[in-house]
N, C-alpha and C positions, 0 to 999 in steps of 0.2 A: 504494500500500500504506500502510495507515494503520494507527494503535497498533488500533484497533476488530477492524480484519481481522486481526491477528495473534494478540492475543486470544482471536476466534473460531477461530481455528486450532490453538492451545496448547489451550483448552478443549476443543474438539470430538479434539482426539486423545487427549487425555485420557481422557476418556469413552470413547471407541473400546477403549481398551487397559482402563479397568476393566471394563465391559463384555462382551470376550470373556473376560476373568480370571475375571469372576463366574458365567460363560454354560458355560465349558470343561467344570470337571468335574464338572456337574450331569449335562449335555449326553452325556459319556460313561457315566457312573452308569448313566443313564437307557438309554442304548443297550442297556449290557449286561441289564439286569434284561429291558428285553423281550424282549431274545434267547432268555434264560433264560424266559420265558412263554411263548413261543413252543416252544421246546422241550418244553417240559411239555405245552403243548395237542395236541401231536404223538404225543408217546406216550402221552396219557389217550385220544388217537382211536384210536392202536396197539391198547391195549387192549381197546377196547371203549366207551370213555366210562365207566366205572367209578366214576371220582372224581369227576360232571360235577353243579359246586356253582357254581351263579349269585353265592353272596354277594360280597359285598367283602373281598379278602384284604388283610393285610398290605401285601403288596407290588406290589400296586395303588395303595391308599394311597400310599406311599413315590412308586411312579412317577409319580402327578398332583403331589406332592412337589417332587421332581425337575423335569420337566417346567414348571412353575411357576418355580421356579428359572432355569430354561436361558431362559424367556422375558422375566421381568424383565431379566436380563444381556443377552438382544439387544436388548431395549427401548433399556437404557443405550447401547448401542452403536451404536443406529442414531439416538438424539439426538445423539449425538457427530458423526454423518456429516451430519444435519443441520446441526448448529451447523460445520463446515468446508466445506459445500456455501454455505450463509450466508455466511461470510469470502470468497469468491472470488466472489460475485454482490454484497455490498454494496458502494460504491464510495466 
């Protein structure tokens, strides 16, 4: 075990832990609003298809948003798992 490998180890958990911090409540944001889409598409079919508008909403928008968000933070966080997968294979 050398100062390099612990290093790598301090950094890459680092990473890890801002990573799911940054990834978390985008990550649920995100959950919810499709839920809520989902729902809506349910009862615009209920209906009849009535309201049935191809464009881009708001909250589409928001979910690529969101979505975008949640993927940078697991990006972070799986550089982190890299750099401590690193520490434990460099010698």
């Amino acid at each position: 075990m050398t100062l390099v490998n612990v290093v790598l180890w301090i950094a890459g958990i680092a990473l890890i832990a801002i990573g799911y911090n940054r990834a978390k409540a985008p990550w649920a944001r995100y959950q919810a609003m499709k839920e809520q889409d989902s729902n809506a598409s349910r009862y615009n079919a209920w209906r009849g298809g009535v309201r049935d508008d191809p464009s881009t909403s708001g909250a589409s928008v928001a979910m690529a948003i969101l979505r975008r968000q949640a993927q940078i933070g697991g990006a972070i966080a799986f550089a982190g798992f890299v750099l401590v997968l690193l520490g434990f294979l460099i010698k």
